[in-house]
N, C-alpha and C positions, 0 to 999 in steps of 0.2 A: 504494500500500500504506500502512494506517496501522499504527505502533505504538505504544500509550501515549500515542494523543492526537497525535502525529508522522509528520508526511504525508512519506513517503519517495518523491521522485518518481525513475525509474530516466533516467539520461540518455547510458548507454552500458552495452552487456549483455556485453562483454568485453571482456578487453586493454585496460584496466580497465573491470570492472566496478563502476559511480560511481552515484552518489546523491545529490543534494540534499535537504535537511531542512530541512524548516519546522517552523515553530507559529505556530497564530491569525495564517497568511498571512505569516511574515516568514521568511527564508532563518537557521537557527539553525546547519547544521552543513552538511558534505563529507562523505562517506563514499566510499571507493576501495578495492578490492582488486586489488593489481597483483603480480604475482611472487611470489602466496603471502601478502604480509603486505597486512595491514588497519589503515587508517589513517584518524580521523576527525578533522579539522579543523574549529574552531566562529571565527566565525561562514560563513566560507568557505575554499575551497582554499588552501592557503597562508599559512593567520592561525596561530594557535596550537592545536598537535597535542595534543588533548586524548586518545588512543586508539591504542594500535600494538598488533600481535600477529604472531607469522611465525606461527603456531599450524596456519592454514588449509593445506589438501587440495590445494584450488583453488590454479591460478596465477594468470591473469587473467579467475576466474568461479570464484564458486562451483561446490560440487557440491551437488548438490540437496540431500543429508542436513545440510548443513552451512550452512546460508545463513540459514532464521530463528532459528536459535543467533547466528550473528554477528551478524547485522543486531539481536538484541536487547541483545546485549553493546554495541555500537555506541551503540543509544539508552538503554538503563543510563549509559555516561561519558558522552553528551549530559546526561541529567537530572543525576547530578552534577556535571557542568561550569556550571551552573544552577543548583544548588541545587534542585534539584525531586524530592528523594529521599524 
């Protein structure tokens, strides 16, 4: 999936549902949703938590109404974590 130029590759579709992020082939961010909250790490899992939200429906996966809302919230604090706003 891309958004805004950001390859979101899926690398587990629940109990978390995860994602690595790239741009121009280089790993930029984490994205995870586990227990309802949404948490994106740049430039990997466990670097510095750019993105938290308990907000989501979901516990460990999306619901389908709710997934490119987040996933865009997501890569919105990626481009601000970058400067690319």
């Amino acid at each position: 999936m891309i958004i805004d130029g950001y390859v979101l590759v899926q690398t587990c579709k629940e109990s978390p549902e995860q994602y690595i992020v790239y741009k121009d082939g280089e790993q930029v961010a984490y994205i995870r949703l586990r227990h309802g909250c949404l948490r994106v790490d740049a430039p990997i899992c466990g670097a510095k938590e750019i993105f938290y939200t308990e907000a989501c429906k979901g516990d460990g996966r999306f619901d389908d109404d709710e997934r490119m809302i987040f996933l865009q919230q997501a890569i919105d604090a990626i481009k601000k974590h970058y400067n690319e706003v």
